[in-house]
C-alpha positions in Angstrom: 0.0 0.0 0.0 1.1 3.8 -0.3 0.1 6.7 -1.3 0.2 9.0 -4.7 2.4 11.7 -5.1 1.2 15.0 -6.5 2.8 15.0 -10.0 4.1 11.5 -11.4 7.5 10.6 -12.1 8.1 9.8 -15.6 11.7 9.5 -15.6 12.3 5.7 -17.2 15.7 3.6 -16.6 16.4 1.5 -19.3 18.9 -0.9 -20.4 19.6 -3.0 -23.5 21.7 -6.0 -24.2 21.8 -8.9 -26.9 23.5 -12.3 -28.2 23.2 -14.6 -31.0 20.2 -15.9 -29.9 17.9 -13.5 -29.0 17.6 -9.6 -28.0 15.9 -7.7 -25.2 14.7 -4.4 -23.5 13.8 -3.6 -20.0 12.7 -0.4 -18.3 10.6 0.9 -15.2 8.9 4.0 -14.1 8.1 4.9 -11.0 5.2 6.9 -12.1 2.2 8.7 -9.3 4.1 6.1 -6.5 5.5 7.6 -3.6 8.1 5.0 -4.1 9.6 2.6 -7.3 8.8 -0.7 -5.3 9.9 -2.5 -9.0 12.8 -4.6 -9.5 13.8 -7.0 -12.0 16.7 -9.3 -13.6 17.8 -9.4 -17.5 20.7 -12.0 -17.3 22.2 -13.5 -20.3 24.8 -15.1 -19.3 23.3 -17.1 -16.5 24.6 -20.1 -17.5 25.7 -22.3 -20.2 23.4 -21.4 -23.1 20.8 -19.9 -20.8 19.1 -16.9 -19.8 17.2 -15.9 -17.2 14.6 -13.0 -17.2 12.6 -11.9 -13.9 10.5 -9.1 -12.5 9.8 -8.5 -9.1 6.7 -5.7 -7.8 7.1 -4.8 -4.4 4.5 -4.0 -1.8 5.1 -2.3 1.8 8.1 -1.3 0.7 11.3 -2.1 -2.4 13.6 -4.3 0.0 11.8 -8.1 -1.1 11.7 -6.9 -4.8 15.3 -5.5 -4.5 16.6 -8.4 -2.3 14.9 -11.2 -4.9 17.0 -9.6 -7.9 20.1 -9.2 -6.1 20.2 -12.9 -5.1 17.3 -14.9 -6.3 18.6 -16.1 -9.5 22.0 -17.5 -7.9 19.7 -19.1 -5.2 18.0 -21.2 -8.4 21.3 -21.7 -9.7 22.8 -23.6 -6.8 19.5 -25.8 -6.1 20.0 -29.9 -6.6 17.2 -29.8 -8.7 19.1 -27.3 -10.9 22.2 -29.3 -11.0 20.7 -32.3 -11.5 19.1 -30.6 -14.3 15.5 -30.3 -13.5 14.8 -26.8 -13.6 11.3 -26.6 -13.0 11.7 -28.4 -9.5 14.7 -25.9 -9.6 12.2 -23.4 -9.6 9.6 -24.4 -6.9 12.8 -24.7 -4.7 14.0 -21.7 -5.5 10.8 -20.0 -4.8 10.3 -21.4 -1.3 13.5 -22.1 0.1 14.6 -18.4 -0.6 11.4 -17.1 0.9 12.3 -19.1 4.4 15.2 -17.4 4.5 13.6 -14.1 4.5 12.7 -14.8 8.5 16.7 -15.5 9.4 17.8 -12.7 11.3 21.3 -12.1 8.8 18.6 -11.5 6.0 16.5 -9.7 8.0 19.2 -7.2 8.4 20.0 -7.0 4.8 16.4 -6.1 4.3 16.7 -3.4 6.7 19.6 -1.7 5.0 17.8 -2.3 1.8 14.8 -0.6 3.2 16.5 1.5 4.8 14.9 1.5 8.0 17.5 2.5 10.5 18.2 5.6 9.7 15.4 6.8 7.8 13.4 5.9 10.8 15.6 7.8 12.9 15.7 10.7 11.2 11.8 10.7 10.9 11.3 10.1 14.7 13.6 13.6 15.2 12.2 14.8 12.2 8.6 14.8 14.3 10.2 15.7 17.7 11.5 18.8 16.2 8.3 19.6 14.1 6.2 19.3 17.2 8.4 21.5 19.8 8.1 24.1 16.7 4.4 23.7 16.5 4.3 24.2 20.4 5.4 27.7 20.4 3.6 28.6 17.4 -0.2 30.7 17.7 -3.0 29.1 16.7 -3.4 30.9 13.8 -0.2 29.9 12.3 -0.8 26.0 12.9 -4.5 26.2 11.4 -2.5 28.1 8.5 0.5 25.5 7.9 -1.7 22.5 7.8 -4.7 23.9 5.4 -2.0 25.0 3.0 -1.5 21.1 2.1 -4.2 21.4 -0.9 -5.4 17.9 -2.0 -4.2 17.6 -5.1 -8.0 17.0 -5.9 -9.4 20.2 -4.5 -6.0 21.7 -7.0 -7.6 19.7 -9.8 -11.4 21.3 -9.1 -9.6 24.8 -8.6 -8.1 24.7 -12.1 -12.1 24.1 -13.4 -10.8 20.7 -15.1 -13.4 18.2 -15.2 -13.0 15.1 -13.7 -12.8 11.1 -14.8 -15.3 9.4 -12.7 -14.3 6.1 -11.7 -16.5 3.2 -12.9 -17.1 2.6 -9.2 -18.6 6.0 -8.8 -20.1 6.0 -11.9 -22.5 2.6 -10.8 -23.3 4.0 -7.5 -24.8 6.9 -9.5 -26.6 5.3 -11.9 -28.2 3.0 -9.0 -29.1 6.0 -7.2 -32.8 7.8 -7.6 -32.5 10.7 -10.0 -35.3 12.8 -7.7 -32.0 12.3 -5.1 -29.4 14.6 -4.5 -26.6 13.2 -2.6 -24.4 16.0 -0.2 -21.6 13.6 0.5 -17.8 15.0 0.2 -16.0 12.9 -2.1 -13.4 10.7 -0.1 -9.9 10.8 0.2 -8.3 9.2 -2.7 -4.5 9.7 -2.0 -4.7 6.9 -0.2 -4.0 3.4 -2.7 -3.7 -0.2 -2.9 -1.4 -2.7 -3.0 0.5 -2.8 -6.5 -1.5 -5.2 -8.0 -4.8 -3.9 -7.0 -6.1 -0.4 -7.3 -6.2 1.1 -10.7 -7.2 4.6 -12.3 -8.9 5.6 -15.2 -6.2 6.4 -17.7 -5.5 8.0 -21.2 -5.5 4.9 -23.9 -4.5 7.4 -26.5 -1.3 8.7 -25.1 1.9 7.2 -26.3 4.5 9.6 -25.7 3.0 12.1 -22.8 0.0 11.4 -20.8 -3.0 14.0 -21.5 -6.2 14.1 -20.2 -8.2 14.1 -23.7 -11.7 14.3 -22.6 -12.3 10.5 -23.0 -13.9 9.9 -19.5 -14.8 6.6 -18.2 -16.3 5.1 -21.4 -12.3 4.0 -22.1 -11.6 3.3 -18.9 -14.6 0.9 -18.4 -13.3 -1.1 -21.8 -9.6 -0.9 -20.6 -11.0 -2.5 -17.3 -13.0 -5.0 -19.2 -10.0 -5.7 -21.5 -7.8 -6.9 -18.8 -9.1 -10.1 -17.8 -9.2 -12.2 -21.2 -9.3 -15.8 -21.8 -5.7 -17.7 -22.8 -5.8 -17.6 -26.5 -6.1 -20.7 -27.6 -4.5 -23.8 -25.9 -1.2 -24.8 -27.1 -0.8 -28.7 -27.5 3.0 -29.0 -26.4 2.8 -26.6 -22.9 3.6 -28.3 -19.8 1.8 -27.0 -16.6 3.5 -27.9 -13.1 1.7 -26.6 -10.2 2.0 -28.6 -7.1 -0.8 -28.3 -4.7 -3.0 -25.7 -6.5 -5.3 -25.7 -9.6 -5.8 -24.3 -12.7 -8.6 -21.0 -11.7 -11.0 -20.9 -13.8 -14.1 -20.7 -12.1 -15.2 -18.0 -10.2 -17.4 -17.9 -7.1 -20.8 -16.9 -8.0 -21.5 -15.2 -4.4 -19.0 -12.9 -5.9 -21.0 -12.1 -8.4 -24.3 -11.3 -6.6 -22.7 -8.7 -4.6 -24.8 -5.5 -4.3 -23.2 -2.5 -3.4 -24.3 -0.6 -0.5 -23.6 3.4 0.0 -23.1 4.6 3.2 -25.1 2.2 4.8 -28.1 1.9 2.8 -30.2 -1.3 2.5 -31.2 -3.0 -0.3 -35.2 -2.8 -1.7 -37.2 -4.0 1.3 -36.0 -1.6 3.6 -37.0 0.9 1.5 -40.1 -0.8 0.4 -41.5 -0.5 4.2 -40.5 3.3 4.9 -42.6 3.8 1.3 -45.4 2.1 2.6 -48.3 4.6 4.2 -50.2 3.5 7.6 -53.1 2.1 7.9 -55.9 4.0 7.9 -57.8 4.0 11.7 -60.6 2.1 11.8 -63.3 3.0 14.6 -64.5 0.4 17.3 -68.0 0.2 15.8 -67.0 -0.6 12.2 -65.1 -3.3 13.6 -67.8 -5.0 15.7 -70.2 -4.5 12.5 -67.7 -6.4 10.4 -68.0 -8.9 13.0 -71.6 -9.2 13.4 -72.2 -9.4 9.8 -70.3 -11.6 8.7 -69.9 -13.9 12.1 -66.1 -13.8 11.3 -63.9 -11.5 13.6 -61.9 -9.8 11.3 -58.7 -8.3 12.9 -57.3 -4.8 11.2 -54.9 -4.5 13.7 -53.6 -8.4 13.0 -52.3 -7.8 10.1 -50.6 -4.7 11.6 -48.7 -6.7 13.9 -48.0 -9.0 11.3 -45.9 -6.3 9.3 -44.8 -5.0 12.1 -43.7 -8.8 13.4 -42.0 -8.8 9.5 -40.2 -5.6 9.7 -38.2 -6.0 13.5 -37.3 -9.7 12.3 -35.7 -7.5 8.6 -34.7 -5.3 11.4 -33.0 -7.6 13.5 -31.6 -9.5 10.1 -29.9 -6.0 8.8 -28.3 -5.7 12.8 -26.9 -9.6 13.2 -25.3 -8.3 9.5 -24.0 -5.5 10.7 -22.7 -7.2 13.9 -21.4 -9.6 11.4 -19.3 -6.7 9.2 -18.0 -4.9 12.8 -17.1 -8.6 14.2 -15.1 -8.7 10.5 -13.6 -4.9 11.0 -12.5 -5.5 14.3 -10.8 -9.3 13.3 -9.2 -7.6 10.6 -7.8 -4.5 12.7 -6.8 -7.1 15.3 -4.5 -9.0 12.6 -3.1 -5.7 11.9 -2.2 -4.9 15.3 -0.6 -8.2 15.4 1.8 -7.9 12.4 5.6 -7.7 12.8 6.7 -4.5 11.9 9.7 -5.9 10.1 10.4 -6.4 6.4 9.6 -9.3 4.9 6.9 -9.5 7.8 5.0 -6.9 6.2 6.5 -6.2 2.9 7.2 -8.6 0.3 7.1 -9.3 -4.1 5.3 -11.2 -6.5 8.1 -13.0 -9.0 7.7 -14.3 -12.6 10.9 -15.8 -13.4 11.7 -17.1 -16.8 15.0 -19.3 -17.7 15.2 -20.0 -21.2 17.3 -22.9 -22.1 18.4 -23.3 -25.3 15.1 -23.4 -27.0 12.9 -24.7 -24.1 11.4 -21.9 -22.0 10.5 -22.4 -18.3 8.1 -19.6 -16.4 7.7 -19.5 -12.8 5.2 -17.5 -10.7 3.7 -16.5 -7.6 1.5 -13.2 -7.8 -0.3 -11.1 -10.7 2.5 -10.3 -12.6 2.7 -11.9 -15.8 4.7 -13.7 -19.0 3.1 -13.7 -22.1 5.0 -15.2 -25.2 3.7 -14.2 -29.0 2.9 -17.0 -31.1 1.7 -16.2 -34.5 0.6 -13.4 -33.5 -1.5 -14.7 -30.6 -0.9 -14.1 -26.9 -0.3 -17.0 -25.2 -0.1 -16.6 -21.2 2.6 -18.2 -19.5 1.8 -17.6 -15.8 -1.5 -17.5 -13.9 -2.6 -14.2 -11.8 -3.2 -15.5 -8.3 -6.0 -13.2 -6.7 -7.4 -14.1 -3.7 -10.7 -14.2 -5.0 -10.3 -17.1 -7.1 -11.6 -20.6 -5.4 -8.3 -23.0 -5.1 -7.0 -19.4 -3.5 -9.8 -18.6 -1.3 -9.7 -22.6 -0.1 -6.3 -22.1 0.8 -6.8 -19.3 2.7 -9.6 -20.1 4.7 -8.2 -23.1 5.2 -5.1 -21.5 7.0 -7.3 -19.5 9.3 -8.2 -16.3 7.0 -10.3 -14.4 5.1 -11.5 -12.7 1.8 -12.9 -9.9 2.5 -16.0 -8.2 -0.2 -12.9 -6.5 -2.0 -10.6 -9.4 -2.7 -8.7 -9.1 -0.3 -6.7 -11.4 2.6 -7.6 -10.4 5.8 -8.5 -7.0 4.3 -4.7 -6.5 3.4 -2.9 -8.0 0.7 -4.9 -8.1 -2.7 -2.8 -11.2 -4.1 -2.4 -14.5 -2.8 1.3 -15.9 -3.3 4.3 -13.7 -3.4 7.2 -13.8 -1.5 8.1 -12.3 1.7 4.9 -11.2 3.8 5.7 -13.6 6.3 3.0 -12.2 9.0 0.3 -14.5 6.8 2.5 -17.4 6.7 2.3 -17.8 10.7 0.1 -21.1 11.0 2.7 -24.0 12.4 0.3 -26.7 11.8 0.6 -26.3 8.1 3.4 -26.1 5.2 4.8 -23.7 3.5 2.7 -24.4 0.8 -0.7 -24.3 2.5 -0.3 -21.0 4.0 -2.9 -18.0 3.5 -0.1 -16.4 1.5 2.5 -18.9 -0.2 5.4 -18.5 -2.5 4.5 -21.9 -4.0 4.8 -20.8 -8.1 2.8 -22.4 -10.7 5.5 -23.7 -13.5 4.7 -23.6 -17.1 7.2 -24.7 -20.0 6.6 -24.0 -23.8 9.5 -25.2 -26.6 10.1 -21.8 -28.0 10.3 -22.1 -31.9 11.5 -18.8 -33.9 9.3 -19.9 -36.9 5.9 -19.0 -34.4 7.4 -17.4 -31.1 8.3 -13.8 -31.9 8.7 -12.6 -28.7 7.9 -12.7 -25.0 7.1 -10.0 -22.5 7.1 -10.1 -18.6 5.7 -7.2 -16.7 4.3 -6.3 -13.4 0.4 -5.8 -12.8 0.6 -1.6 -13.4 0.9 -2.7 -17.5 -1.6 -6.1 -17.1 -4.6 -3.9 -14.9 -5.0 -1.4 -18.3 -3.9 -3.1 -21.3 -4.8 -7.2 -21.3 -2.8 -9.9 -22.8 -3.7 -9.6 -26.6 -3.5 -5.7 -26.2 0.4 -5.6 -25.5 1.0 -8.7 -27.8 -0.7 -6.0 -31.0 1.1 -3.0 -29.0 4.6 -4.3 -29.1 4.3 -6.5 -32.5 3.7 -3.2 -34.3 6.8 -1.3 -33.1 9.3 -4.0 -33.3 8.5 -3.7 -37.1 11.3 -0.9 -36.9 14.1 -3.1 -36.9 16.2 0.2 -36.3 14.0 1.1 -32.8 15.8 0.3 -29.3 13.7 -2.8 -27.9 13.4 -0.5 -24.2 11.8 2.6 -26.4 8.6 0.0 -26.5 8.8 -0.4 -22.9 9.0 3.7 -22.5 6.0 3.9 -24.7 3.8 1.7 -23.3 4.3 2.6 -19.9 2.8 6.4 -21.4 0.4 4.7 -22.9 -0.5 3.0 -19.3 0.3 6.4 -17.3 -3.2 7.4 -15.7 -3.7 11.2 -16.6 -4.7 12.0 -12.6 -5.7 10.1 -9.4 -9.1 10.4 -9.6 -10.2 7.2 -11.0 -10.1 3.8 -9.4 -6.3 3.1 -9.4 -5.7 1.9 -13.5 -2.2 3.5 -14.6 -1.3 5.5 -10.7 0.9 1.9 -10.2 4.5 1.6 -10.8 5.5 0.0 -14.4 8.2 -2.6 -15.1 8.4 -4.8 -18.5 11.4 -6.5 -20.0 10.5 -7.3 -24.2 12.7 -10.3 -25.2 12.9 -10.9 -29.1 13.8 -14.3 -30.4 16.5 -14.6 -33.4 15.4 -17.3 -35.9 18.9 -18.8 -35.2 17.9 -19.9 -31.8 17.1 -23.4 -33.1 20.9 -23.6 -33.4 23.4 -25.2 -30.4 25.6 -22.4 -29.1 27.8 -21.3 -26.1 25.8 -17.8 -24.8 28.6 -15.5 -25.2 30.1 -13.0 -22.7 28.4 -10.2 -21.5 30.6 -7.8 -23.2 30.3 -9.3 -26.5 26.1 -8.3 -26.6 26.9 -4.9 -28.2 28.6 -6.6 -31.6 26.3 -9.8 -31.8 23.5 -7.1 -31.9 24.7 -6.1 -35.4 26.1 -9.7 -36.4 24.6 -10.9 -40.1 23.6 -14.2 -39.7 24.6 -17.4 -40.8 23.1 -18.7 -43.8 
């Protein structure tokens, strides 16, 4: 979680790098972030004819994300698995033998000095002292005066006259609202964001160099939202899929579906149904002992009074018992909060996609919503899974381990992923494995025989490129461009990360998220056996004619 800066940072860094085999581009942007919580790996010498590929997104904080790419890919390396030549055991060991070691005290402190935390926490605890012994001795006036001159950048934005991007969540609370209504609520803070992964802000499509704000509301961002979640294209026949203890999510939970939202604590129809409803009209004591007479029946008006009134305290008590229900929840949640070691990799970690391609077989590892996508013919074919909380072999796992999903895909009302690395307070149950855990590092493995006749490329990227533009999308976006065979590989990267870049902070989170994506082209003469060459040899392969 964290919040969003003012003005984003658009600054990219970039790198490039080739051999005879293939040729890549990475960059990353910090973008509205307080922080770049990014990291990621482009290796090509990682060992004999292989390469290894990687990208880490960060949450609580850049010390799992920078820690993974500073020593993950060795930690692969020097599994049995790996030396015995089994790398996509290699892998699953990898994943969860380095995440144990995050709870050691000697890389606890590394994570600190990665973080930070020593001094920075230091500074900010004198940093406070001093501001509050200044604040003492100020008047009134002045301390009224220092704190309403922090203008939300929102209130800036409505000062400037600029008319605002609605998010889609706004705009379907409106449109469920009665029009005779007028609604006086202040609009809420929305500095405030989610995880990397989750929140996500309506955003120009249109840009590609600078982000604009061209007057295409939340018709676009709606689409880009709808976009994101597509189907794998097609199956491919030789794809292996390893994933130990977990299942393929493809079904999702219908209560899910049937959700209706509630604003600010209203009800849903019946409620209102009953406050619409007029009394009963009195009826006098001598009408009543006519109807009775007559007829010989002794009709009871004020019965069926009771009745309704029996039927609205037990809706009543219903609506209570559900919010007793929702506070029990809020006050579980705050509790596991309370409880959570403030210490990194206790309440920071990283999703990982890692992808080692060996000679022409290509294995993909991960744990989180980052993704690897490779294009075949044109097609995107998706080499990871996104692991959201929501979805059922997740949600098992979880409540299995003692937690929850909360109404906003959530664990525990926290994390909005289920599997990354790090994040050790939701690993805490000892009656269950590292794999069974609410949040697990346990990756899903998939391997694909790469074949430079089909597979043009592949991309890896973290969720702040897969929440606006889906699968397909950056398959068409990066297919076009590499057309140029004269364009740097990273210049795609830069692009689409301005295409991503949400033009404000308003919307529901799409394009405020950091961006990191690494574009790896495949050489047709990848079919052919050859010793990777040395790092400093990349610059002249890069312009090497081929062999005929």
């Amino acid at each position: 979680m964290g919040s969003y800066l003012s003005e984003p940072v658009v600054e990219k860094v970039s790198s490039d790098g080739a051999n005879d085999k293939l040729v890549y581009g990475a960059s990353s942007m910090q973008g509205w972030r307080v922080k770049q919580e990014d990291a990621h790996n482009s290796i090509l010498d990682y060992d004999e004819n292989s390469t290894l590929f990687a990208v880490y997104d960060g949450h609580g904080g850049q010390e799992v994300a920078q820690y993974c790419s500073t020593h993950l890919p060795a930690y692969i390396k020097n599994t049995e698995a790996y030396k015995n030549g089994d790398i996509e055991q290699a892998l699953i060991q990898g994943f969860l033998g380095f995440d144990a070691t995050m709870t050691t005290k000697a890389v606890v402190d590394v994570l600190k000095e990665f973080a930070g935390d020593t001094e920075a926490e230091e500074a900010e605890e004198q940093e406070n002292v001093n501001d509050l012994y200044e604040e003492a001795a100020m008047p009134i006036e002045q301390v009224i005066e220092k704190y309403t001159s922090l203008v939300n950048p929102l209130l800036k934005h409505m000062k400037k006259g600029s008319e605002l991007n609605k998010s889609p969540m706004l705009t379907a609370i409106a449109r469920t609202s009665s029009s005779s209504e007028s609604s006086d609520i202040p609009p809420p803070n929305l500095q405030e964001a989610g995880s990397s992964g989750s929140a996500s802000c309506s955003a120009n499509k249109d840009s590609s160099e600078t982000p604009e704000v061209n007057g295409e509301g939340e018709g676009k961002s709606a689409k880009a939202n709808e976009d994101t979640k597509t189907p794998t294209n097609g199956s491919i026949p030789n794809i292996v899929i390893t994933s130990p203890g977990s299942e393929v999510k493809e079904t999702e939970l219908e209560d899910d579906k049937n959700k209706k939202i509630v604003q600010n604590g209203d009800v849903t129809g019946e409620k209102h149904n009953l406050e619409d409803q007029s009394p009963p009209a009195p009826v006098c004591a001598t009408d009543k002992e006519n109807s009775s007479d007559e007829e010989g029946v002794n009709v009871s008006v004020e019965g069926g009074s009771e009745e309704e009134s029996s039927d609205a305290d037990d809706e009543e008590e219903a609506e209570e018992e559900e919010d007793d229900d929702e506070l029990d929840d809020d006050e579980q949640d705050l509790e596991f909060a309370r409880n959570m070691k403030e210490e990194p990799g206790s309440d920071s970690g990283c999703t990982a996609v890692v992808a080692i391609l060996k000679e022409r077989e290509l294995y993909v590892a991960n744990a989180g919503d980052s993704r690897c996508i490779v294009c075949r013919n044109g097609n995107a074919v998706e080499m990871s899974f996104d692991h959201k909380p929501e979805d059922a072999p997740e949600r098992q796992r979880i409540m299995k381990a003692g937690g929850k999903v909360t109404g906003d895909g959530r664990v525990n009302g926290g994390l909005n992923l289920s599997r990354a690395l790090g994040d050790h307070a939701y690993k805490q149950n000892a009656s269950l494995s590292d794999k069974e855990q609410m949040i697990t590092a346990l990756p899903d493995v998939k391997k694909l025989t790469i074949n430079p006749a089909e597979d043009e490329f592949m991309v890896l990227a973290c969720d702040g490129i897969w929440n606006f533009m889906s699968s397909q999308q950056v398959v068409d976006f990066v297919k076009e461009r590499l057309k140029d065979s004269s364009v740097k590989i990273s210049s795609i990267c830069e692009e689409m990360f301005d295409h991503c870049l949400a033009p404000n902070t308003m919307g529901d989170g799409t394009g405020c998220d950091n961006m990191t994506a690494i574009i790896v082209k495949f050489k047709p003469n990848l079919n052919k056996r050859a010793i990777s060459p040395q790092p400093e040899e990349n610059e002249s392969k890069r312009v090497k004619t081929e062999e005929s």
